[in-house]
C-alpha positions as CSV (number, residue, x, y, z in Angstrom):
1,X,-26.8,58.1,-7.3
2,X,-28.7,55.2,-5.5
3,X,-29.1,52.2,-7.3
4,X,-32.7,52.1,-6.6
5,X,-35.3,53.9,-8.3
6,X,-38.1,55.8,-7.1
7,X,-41.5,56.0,-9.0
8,X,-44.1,57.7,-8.3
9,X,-47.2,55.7,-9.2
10,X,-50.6,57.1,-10.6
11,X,-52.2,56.6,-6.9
12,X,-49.7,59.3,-5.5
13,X,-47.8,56.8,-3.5
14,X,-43.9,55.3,-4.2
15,X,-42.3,52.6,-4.9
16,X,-38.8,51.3,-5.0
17,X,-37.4,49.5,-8.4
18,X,-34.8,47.5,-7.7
19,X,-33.0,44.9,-10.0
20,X,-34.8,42.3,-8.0
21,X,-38.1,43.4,-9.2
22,X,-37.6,45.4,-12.1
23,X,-35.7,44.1,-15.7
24,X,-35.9,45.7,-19.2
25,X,-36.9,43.9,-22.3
26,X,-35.7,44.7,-25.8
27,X,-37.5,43.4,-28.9
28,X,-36.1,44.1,-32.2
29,X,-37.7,44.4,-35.6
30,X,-41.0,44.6,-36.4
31,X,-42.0,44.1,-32.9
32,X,-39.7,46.5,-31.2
33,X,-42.8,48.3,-30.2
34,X,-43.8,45.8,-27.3
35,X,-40.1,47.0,-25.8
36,X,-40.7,47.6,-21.9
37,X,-39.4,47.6,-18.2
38,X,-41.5,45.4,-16.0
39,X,-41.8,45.8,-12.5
40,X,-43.2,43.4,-10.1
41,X,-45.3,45.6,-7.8
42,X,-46.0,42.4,-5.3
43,X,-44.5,39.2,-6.5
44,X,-46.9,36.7,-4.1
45,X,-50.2,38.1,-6.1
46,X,-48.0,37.8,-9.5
47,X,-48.9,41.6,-10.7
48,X,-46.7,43.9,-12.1
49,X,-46.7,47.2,-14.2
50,X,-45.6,47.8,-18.1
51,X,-43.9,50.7,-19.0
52,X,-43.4,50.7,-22.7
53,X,-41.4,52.2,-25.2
54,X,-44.3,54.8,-26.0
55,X,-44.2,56.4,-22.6
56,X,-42.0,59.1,-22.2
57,X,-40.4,57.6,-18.8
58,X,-39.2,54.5,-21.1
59,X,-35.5,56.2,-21.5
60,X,-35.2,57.5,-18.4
61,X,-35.9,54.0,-16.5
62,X,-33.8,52.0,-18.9
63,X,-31.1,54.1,-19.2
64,X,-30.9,53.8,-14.8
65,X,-31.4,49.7,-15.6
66,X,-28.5,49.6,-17.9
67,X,-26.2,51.7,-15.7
68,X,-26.7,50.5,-12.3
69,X,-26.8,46.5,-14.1
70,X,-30.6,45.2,-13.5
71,X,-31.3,42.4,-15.5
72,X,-32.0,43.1,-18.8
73,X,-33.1,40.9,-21.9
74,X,-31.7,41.9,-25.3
75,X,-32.8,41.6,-28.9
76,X,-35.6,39.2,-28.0
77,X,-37.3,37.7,-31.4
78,X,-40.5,36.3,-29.7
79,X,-43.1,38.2,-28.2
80,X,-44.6,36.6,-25.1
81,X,-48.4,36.6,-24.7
82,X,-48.6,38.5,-21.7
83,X,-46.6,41.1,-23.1
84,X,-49.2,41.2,-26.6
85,X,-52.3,41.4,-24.1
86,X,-50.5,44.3,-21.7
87,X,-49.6,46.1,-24.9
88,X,-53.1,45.5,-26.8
89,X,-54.4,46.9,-23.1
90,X,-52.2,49.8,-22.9
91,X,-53.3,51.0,-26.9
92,X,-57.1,50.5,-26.1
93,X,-56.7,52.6,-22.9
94,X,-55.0,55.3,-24.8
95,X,-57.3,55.3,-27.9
96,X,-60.5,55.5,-25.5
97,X,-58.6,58.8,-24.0
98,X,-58.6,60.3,-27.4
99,X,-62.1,59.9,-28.1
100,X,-62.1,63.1,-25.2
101,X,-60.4,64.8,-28.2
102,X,-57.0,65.8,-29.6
103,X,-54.5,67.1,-27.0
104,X,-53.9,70.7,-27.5
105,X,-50.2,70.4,-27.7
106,X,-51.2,68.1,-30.7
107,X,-52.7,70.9,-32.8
């Protein structure tokens, strides 16, 4: 198995996580929610995606970050900023989807 990972992104096109631009980051407690891989998707413009524990990929990606040893930050006690405001972000977008109505696989 390669040591890179390919994800497809929402656009349709791929992109290569590699432990040079991807690490996983643990919270514990109250605030494991905000738990998430980040990948820098093009470090000289300083953006980069979230994928957090709520999205079903979240296992799949960290469990290929722990085996093939990308960096990874453990049982972190302080939530950064960016991290509240990508989260806060992320919960707005999927409330406003909602507002279409309840998933059928819900009911």
């Amino acid at each position: 198995m390669s040591e890179h990972l390919h994800l497809e992104l929402g656009d349709g096109s791929e992109f290569e996580a590699t432990p040079d631009n991807t690490a996983l980051f643990m919270y514990i407690g109250a605030i494991a929610c905000y738990s998430h891989v980040f990948i820098v998707m093009d470090e000289e413009a300083s953006t980069g995606a979230y994928v957090f524990s709520s999205n079903n990929m979240f296992i799949p990606i960290a469990n290929h970050i722990l085996e093939h040893n990308y960096p990874v930050h453990l049982h972190l006690r302080e939530v950064a900023e960016c991290d509240e405001v990508a989260y806060s972000r992320m919960i707005h977008r999927e409330a406003n989807d909602l507002e279409a109505g309840v998933p059928e696989d819900w009911v």
